[in-house]
C-alpha positions as CSV (number, residue, x, y, z in Angstrom):
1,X,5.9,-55.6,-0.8
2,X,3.2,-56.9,-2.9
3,X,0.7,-54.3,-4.2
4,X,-2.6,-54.5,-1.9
5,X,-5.9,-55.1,-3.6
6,X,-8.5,-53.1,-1.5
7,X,-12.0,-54.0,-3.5
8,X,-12.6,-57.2,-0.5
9,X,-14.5,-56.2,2.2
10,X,-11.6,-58.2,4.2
11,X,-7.7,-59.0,3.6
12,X,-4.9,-60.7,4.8
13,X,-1.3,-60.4,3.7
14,X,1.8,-61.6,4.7
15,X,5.1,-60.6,4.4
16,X,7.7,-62.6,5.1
17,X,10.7,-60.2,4.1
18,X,9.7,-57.3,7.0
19,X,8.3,-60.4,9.7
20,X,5.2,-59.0,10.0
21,X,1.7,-59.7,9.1
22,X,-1.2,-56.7,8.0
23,X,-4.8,-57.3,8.2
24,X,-7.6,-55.2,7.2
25,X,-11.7,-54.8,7.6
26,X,-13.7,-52.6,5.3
27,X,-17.6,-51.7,6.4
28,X,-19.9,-49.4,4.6
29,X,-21.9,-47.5,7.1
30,X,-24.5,-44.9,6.6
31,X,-24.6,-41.9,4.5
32,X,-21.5,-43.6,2.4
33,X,-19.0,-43.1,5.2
34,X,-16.7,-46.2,4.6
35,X,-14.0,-47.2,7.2
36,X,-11.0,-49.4,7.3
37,X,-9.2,-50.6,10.3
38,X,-5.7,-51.9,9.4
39,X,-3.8,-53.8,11.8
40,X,0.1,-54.9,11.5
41,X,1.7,-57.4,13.7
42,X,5.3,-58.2,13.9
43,X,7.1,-61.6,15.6
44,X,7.6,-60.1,18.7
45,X,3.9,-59.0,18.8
46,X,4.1,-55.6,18.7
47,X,0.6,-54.4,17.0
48,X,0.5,-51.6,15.6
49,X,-3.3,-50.5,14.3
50,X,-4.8,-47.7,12.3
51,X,-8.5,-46.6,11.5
52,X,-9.6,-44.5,8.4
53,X,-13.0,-43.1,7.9
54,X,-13.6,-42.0,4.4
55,X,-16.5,-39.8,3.1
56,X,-17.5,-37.4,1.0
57,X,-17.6,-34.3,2.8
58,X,-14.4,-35.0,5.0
59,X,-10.8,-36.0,4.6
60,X,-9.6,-38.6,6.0
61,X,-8.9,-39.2,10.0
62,X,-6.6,-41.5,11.3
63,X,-5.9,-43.0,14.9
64,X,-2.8,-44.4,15.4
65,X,-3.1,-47.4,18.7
66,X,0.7,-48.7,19.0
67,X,1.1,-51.5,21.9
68,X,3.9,-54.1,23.1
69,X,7.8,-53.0,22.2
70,X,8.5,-50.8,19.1
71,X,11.3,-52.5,18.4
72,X,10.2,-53.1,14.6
73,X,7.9,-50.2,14.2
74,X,9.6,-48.4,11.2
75,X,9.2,-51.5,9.1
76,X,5.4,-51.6,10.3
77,X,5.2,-47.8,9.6
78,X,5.7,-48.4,6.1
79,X,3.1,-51.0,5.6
80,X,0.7,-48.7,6.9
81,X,2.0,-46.1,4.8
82,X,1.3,-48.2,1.5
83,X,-1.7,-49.0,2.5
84,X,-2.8,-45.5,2.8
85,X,-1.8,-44.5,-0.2
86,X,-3.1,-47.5,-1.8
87,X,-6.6,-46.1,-0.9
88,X,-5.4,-42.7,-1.7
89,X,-5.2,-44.2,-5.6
90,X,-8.6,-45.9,-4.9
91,X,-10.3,-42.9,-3.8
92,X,-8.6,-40.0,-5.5
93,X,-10.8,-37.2,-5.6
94,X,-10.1,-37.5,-1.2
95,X,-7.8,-35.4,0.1
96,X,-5.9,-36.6,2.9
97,X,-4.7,-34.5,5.5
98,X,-0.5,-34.4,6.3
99,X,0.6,-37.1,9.2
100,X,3.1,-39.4,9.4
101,X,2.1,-42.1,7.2
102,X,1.7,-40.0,4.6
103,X,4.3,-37.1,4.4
104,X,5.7,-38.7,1.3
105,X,2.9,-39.3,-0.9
106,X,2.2,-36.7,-3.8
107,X,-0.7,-34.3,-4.0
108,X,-2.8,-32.4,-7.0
109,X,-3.2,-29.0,-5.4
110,X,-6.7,-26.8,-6.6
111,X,-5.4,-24.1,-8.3
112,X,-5.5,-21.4,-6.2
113,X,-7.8,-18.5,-6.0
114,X,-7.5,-14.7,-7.2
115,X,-8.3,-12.9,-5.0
116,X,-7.2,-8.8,-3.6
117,X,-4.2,-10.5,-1.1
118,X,-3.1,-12.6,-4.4
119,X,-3.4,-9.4,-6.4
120,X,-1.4,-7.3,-3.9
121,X,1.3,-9.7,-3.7
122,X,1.4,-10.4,-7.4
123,X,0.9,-7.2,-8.6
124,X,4.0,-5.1,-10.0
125,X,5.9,-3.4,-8.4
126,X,7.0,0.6,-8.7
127,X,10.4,1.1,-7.1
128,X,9.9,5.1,-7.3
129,X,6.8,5.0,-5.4
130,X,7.7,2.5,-3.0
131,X,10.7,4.6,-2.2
132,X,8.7,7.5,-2.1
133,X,6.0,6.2,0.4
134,X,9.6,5.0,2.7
135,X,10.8,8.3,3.1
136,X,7.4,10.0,3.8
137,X,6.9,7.5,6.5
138,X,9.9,8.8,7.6
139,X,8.7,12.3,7.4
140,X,6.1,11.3,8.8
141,X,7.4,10.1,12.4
142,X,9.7,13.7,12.3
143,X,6.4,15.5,12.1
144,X,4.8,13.0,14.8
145,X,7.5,13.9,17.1
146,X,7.3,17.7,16.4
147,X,3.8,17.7,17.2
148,X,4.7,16.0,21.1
149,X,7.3,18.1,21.2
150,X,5.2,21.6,21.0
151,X,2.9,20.2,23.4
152,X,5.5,21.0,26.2
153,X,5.2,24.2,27.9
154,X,8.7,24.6,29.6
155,X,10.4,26.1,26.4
156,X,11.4,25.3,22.6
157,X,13.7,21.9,23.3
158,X,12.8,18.9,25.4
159,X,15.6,16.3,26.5
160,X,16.1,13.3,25.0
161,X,15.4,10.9,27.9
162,X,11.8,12.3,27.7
163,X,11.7,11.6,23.4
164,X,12.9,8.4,24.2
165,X,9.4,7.3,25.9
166,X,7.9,8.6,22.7
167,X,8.9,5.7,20.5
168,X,5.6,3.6,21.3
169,X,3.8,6.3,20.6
170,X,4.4,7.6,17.7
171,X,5.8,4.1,16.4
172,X,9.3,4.2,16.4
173,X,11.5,1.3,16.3
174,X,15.1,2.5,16.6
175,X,16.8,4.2,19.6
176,X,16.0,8.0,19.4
177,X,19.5,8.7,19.8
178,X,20.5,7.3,16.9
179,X,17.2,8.7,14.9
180,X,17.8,12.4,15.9
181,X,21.9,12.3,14.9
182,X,20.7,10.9,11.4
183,X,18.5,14.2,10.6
184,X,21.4,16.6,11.3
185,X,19.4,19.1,9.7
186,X,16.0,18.7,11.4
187,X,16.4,18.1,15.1
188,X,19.6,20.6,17.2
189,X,20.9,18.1,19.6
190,X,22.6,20.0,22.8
191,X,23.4,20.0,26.1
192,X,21.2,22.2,28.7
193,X,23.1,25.0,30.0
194,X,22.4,24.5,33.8
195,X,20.9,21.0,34.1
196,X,23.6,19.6,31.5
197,X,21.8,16.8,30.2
198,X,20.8,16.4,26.6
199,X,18.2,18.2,25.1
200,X,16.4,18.6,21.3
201,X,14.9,21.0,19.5
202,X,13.9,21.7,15.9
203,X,16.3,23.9,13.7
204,X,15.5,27.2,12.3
205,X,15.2,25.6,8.8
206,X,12.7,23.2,9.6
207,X,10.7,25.7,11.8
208,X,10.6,27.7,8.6
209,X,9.3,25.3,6.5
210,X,6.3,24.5,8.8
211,X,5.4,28.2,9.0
212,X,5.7,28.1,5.2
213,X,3.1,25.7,4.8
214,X,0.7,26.7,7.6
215,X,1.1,30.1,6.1
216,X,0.5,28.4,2.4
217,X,-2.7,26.3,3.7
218,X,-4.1,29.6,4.8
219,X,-3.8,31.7,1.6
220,X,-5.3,28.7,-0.2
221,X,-8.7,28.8,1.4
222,X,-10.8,29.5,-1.4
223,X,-9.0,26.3,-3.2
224,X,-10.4,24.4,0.1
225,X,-13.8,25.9,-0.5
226,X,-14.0,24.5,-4.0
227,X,-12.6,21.2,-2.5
228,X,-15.0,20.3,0.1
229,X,-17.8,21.8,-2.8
230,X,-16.8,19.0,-5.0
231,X,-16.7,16.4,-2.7
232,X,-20.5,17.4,-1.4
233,X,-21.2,17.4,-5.5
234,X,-20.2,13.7,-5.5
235,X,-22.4,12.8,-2.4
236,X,-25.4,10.9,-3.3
237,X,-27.3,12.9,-0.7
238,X,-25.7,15.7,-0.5
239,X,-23.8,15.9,2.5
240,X,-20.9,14.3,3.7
241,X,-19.6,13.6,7.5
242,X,-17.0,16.0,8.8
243,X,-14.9,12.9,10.4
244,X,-14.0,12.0,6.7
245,X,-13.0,15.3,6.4
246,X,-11.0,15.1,9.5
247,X,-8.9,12.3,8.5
248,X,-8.2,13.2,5.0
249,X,-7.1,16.8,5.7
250,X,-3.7,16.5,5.4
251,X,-4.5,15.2,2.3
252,X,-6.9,17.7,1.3
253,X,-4.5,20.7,2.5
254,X,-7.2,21.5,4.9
255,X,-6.2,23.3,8.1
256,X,-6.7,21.8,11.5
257,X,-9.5,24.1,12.2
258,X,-11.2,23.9,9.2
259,X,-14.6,23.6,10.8
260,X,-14.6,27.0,12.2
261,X,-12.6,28.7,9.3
262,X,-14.1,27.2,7.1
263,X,-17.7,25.4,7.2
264,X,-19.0,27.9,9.8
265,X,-17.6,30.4,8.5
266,X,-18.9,30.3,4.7
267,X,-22.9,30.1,3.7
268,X,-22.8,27.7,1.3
269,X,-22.1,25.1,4.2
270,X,-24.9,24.3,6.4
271,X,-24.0,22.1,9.6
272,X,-26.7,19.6,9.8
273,X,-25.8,18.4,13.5
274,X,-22.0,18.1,14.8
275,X,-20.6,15.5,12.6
276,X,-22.6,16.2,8.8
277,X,-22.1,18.9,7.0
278,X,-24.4,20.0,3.7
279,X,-24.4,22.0,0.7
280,X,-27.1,24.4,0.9
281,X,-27.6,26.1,-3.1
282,X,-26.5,22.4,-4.9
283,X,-28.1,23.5,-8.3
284,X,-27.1,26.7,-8.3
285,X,-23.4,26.2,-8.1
286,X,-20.6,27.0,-11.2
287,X,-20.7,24.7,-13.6
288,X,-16.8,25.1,-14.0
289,X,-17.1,22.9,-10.7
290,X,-19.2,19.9,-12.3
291,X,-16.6,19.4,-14.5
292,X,-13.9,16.4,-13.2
293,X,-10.6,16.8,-14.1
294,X,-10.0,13.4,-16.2
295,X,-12.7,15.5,-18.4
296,X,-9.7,18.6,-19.0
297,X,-7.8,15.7,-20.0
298,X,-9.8,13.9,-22.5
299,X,-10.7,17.5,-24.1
300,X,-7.0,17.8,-24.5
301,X,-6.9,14.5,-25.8
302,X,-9.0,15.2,-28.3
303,X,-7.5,18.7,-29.6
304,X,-3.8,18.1,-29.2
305,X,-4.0,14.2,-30.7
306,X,-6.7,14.5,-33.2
307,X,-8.6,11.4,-31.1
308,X,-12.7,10.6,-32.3
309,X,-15.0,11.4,-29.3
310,X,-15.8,7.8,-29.3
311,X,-12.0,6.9,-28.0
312,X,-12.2,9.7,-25.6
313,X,-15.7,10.7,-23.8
314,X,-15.4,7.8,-21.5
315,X,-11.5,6.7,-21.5
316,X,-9.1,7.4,-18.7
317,X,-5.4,7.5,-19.2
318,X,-3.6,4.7,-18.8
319,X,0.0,4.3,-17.7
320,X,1.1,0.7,-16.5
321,X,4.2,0.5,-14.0
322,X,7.7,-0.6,-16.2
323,X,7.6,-4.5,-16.0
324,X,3.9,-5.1,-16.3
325,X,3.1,-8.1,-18.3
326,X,0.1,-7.7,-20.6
327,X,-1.6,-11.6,-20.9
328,X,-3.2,-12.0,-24.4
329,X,-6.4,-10.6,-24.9
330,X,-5.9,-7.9,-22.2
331,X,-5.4,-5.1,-24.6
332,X,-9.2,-5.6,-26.1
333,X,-10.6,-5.9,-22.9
334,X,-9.3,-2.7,-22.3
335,X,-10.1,-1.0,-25.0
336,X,-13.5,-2.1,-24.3
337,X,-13.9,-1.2,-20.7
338,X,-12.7,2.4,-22.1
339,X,-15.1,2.9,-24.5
340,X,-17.5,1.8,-21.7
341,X,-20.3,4.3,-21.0
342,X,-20.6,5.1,-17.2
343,X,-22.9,7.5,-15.3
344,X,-19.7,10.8,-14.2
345,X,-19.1,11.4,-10.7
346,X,-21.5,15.1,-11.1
347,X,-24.3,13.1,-12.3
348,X,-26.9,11.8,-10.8
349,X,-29.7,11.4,-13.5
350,X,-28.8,8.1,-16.0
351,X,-27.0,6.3,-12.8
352,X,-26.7,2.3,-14.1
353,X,-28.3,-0.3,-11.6
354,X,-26.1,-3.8,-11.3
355,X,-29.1,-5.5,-11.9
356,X,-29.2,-4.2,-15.7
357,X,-26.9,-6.1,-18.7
358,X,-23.5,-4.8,-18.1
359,X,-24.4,-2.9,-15.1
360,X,-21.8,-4.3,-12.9
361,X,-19.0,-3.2,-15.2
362,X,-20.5,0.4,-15.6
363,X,-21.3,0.6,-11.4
364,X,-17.4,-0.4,-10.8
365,X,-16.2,2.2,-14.1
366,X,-18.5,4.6,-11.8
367,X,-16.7,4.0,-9.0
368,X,-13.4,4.4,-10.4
369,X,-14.4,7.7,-11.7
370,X,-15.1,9.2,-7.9
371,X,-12.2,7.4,-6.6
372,X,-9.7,9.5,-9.4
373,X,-12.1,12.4,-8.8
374,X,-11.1,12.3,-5.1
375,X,-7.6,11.6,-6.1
376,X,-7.2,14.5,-7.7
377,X,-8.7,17.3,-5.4
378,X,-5.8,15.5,-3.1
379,X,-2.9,17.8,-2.3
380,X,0.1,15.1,-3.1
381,X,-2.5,12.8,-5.4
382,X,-2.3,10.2,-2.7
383,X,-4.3,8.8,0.0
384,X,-4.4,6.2,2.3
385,X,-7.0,3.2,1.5
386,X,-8.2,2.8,5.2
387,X,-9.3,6.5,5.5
388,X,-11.2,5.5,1.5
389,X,-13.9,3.6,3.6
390,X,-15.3,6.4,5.4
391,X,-16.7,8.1,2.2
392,X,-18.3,4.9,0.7
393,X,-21.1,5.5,2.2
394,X,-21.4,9.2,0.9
395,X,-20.6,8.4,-2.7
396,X,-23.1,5.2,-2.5
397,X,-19.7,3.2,-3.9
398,X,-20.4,0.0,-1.3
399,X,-17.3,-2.0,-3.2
400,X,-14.5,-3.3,-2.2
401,X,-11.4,0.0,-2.7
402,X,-8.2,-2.7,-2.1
403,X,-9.9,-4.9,-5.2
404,X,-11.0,-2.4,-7.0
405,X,-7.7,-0.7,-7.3
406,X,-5.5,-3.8,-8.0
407,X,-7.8,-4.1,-11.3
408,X,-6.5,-1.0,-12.6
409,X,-3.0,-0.9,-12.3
410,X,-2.7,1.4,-14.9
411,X,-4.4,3.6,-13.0
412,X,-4.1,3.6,-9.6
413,X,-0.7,2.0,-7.4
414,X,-0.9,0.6,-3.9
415,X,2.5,0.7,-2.0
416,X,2.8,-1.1,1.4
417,X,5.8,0.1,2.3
418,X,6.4,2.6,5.1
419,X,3.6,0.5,7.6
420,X,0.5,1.3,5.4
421,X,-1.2,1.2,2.2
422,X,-1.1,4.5,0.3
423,X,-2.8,4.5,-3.3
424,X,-1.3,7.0,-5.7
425,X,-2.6,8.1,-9.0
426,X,-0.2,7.1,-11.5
427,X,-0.7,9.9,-14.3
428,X,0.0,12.8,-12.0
429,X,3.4,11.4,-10.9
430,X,6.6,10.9,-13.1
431,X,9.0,8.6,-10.8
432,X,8.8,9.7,-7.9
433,X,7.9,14.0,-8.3
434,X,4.4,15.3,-9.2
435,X,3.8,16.4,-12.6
436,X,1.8,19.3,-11.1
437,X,3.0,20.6,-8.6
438,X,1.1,22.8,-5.8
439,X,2.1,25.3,-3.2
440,X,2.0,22.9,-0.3
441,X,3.5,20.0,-2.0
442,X,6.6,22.0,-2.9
443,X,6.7,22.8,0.8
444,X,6.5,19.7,2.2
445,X,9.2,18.6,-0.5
446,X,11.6,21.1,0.9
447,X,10.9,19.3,4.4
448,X,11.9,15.9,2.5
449,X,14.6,16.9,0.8
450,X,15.9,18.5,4.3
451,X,15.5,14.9,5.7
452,X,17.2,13.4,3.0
453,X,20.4,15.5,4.1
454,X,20.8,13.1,6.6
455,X,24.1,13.5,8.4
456,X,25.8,15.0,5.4
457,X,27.4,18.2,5.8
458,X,25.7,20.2,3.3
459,X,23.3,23.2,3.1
460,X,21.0,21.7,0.3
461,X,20.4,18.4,-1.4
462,X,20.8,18.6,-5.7
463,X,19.9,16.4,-7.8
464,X,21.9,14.2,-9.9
465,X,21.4,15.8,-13.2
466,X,22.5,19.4,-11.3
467,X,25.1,17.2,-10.2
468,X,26.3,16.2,-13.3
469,X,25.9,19.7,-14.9
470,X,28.2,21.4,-11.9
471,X,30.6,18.7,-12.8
472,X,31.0,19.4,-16.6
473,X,30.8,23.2,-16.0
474,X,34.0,22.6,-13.4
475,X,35.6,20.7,-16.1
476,X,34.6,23.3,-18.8
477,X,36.3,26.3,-16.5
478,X,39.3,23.7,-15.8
479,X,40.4,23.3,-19.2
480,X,39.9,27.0,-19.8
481,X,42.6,28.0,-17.3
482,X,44.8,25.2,-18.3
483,X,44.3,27.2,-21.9
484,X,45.2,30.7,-20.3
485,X,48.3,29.4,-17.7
486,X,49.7,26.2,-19.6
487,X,52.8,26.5,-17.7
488,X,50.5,25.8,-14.5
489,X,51.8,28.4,-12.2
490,X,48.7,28.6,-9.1
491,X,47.6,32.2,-8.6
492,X,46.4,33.2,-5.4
493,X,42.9,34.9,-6.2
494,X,41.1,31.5,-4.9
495,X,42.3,32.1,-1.4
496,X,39.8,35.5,-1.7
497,X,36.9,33.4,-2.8
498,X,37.7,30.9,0.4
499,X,37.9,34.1,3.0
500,X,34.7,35.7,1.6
501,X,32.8,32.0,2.0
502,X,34.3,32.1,5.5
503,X,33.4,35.4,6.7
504,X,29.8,35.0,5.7
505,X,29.5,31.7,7.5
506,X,30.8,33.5,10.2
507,X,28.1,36.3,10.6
């Protein structure tokens, strides 16, 4: 087919090796809109037509009028289709939209935006962490279910028929069947003695473990004092709404009725009305409490690596996920935003408007220093980013937590895994343990580990390096009886050990 020429107004061409003839019509209208009608017709006179209105605002739209037999329409599709794309290389900088005279020409794609989705699916990933957030979610639905289960007044167990309309609720997606004879160890499976259907109920170990850590979050009270003093520290006004608090107080290792054993209860609260709660003495507080905890870190810093005071007063430590790809250039921007002064989460005098040169960069460096602040008054150092929201208004932080998280993945580490999006605080986790560990977070890792059992037959889940050690220890007191019996005759002292084991399963 001959190449069309579209600078006439009008055109005619013929083409004798298809049997059909195209015609087109080009008029300016107003505003620079320009249309062309096209119009093939074959021998039989099948007409096939086509109308394209171009401007500059909107892509191109097309209506297709086919009439008569379509007997010869494939060969009059593809003189339409060349003489799209022959105004597609007249008018390039015009997208056209996908149909189906045009599904084979080639596009240049905008490149495409950056953005906190783009960020969160490019960002690298943390295998640890993501496993981590898996099994809590797991955790999570055992605890969901115990908390159904002691709503029922007719005894310690409930059948399983009834746990089995649970699974919308507490957002379950497998039979409960099958989820309560995977955790062995958590949930006793039976049959009722008089009604003989099948019934559920928590073992003793896991009953113990959740009157471990009630008992734990009660002894630690002062601890949730100095807690919810810090958090009305960071409030620009100096209060803070209790149904943050409420949320977060799992996080916080707050008990359920913190309001009364708590707020009321101490004078340094002050209940403004039913949801606000403020701090009554503000200035004349400990200043042990003013001090944020990246501070410990940078005075340790500073003693222990022999760092200037200029690398350290307004640095946070850094620790990228293995696999992160450092772009050129990115190590001096960092080493510039560290060096960055910014006004500390306990201050309030010196606070940097946007509106002043490099204010933006010290409001977000702010805004990352409350958000590790809160991190770190955390029980586990994680929290989810949907209950974040309802303290930006108490911390005067009105940004964006998802984006400003993905910016620092040194930092900070969203996982998506287990149906949510948890941020963790990288420097207080190695793999997938805290560093520094707390009373209620070994507690509630004695419930995971207990889950992790699974359907094994075992009283307590080891690690693999105490693995690995009882292995070479056994091989250790192998070889040393080979040493002392090399003939290999079997004594019968093991079948003592094996009774004794026995009898105190037994009892």
């Amino acid at each position: 087919m001959p190449s069309l020429h579209l600078m006439p107004t009008t055109g005619e061409f013929d083409t004798a090796d298809f049997g059909y003839r195209l015609s087109y019509q080009k008029e300016i209208k107003k505003g620079g809109k320009i249309e062309y009608a096209a119009k093939a017709v074959d021998n039989s006179g099948t007409v096939v037509g086509i109308k394209c209105s171009l401007s500059n605002s909107k892509p191109f739209e097309f209506k297709v009028q086919i009439f008569g037999a379509c007997k010869t329409l494939g060969n009059m599709v593809r003189v339409l289709q060349q003489f799209i794309s022959e105004i597609q290389i007249t008018y390039h900088n015009i997208r056209l939209q996908f149909g189906p005279f045009n599904f084979t020409t080639q596009h240049r794609w905008k490149k495409p935006a950056v953005t906190a989705k783009t960020r969160l699916e490019d960002r690298t990933r943390d295998l640890k962490l993501d496993n981590l957030m898996v099994n809590l979610h797991k955790l999570k639905l055992i605890l969901s279910l115990h908390d159904l289960m002691s709503t029922r007044r007719r005894g310690p167990f409930v059948s399983v028929q009834i746990m089995s309309r649970w699974s919308n609720i507490v957002g379950l997606n497998v039979p409960i069947g099958g989820f309560l004879r995977k955790y062995r160890h958590v949930f006793d499976v039976f049959p009722h003695p008089i009604k003989r259907n099948i019934c559920c109920k928590l073992t003793s170990k896991m009953k113990l473990l959740l009157q471990e850590e009630s008992d734990v979050i009660i002894n630690m009270e002062l601890d949730n004092v100095k807690r919810i003093k810090k958090l009305l520290m960071i409030s620009v006004t100096g209060t803070l709404h209790i149904h943050a608090l409420r949320l977060t107080k799992q996080e916080l290792g707050l008990p359920d009725d913190f309001r009364e054993s708590i707020l009321e209860k101490y004078s340094d609260f002050e209940l403004v009305n039913l949801e606000i709660v403020r701090l009554i003495d503000k200035d004349d507080l400990d200043e042990d409490l003013k001090v944020a905890e990246v501070e410990k870190w940078r005075e340790k810093e500073c003693t222990e690596k022999w760092l200037g005071e200029f690398e350290t007063k307004y640095a946070f430590p850094i620790n990228f996920p293995t696999g992160f790809k450092i772009k050129a250039g990115f190590k001096g921007k960092l080493k510039d935003w560290q060096r960055l002064a910014y006004s500390k989460p306990y201050e309030k005098e010196g606070v940097f408007r946007a509106s002043t040169r490099g204010g933006i960069e010290r409001f977000e460096k702010r805004a990352v220093g409350i958000l590790h602040e809160l991190l770190c008054l955390t029980v586990e150092k994680m929290v989810e980013i949907e209950r974040l929201v309802h303290f930006k208004k108490d911390f005067g932080i009105p940004v964006n937590f998802r984006e400003l998280i993905l910016k620092h993945p040194g930092i900070f580490y969203i996982s998506t895994r287990g149906c949510t999006q948890m941020v963790f605080l990288r420097e207080a986790y190695c793999k997938d343990f805290l560093v520094s560990p707390n009373h209620v977070y070994v507690v509630r890792r004695k419930m995971l580990d207990l889950m992790l059992l699974g359907p094994r037959n075992t009283r307590e889940l080891r690690s693999q390096r105490e693995v690995k050690e009882s292995v070479v220890d056994d091989n250790d007191h192998h070889c040393q009886n080979q040493n002392q019996n090399p003939r290999g005759v079997i004594r019968d002292d093991f079948v003592i050990s094996i009774l004794e084991k026995f009898d105190d399963e037994n009892t």
